[in-house]
C-alpha positions as CSV (number, residue, x, y, z in Angstrom):
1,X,-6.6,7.6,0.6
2,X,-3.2,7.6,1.0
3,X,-1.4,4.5,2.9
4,X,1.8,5.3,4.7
5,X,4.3,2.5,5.6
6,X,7.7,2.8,7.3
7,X,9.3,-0.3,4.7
8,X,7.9,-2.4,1.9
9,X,9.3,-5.8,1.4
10,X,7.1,-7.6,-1.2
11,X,4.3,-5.3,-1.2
12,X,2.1,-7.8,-0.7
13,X,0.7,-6.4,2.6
14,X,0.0,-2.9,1.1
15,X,-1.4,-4.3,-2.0
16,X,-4.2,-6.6,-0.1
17,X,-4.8,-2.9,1.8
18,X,-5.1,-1.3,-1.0
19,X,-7.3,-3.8,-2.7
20,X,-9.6,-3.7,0.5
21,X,-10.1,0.0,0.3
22,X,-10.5,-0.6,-3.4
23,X,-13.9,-2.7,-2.9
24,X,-15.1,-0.2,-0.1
25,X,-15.8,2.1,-2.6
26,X,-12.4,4.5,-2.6
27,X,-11.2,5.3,-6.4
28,X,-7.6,6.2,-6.0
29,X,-5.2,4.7,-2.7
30,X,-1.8,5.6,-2.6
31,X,1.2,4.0,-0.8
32,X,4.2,6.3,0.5
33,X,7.1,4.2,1.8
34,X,10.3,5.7,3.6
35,X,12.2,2.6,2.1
36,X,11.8,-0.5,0.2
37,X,14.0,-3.3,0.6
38,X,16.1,-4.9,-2.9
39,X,16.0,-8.2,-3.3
């Protein structure tokens, strides 16, 4: 599974996705950004 998202800020949205997927039974999520922002 592959997530897209337009911009990651903590992550923390993605990474509770991702986890979600996880549990459903999915071995391997990816996340493809356009931009991330810097802290």
């Amino acid at each position: 599974v592959i997530i897209f998202d337009d911009v990651v800020t903590t992550g923390a949205t993605v990474n509770e996705l991702a986890h979600t997927i996880k549990r459903a039974g999915v071995e391997r999520v990816d996340v493809w950004a356009l931009a991330r922002t810097v802290k």
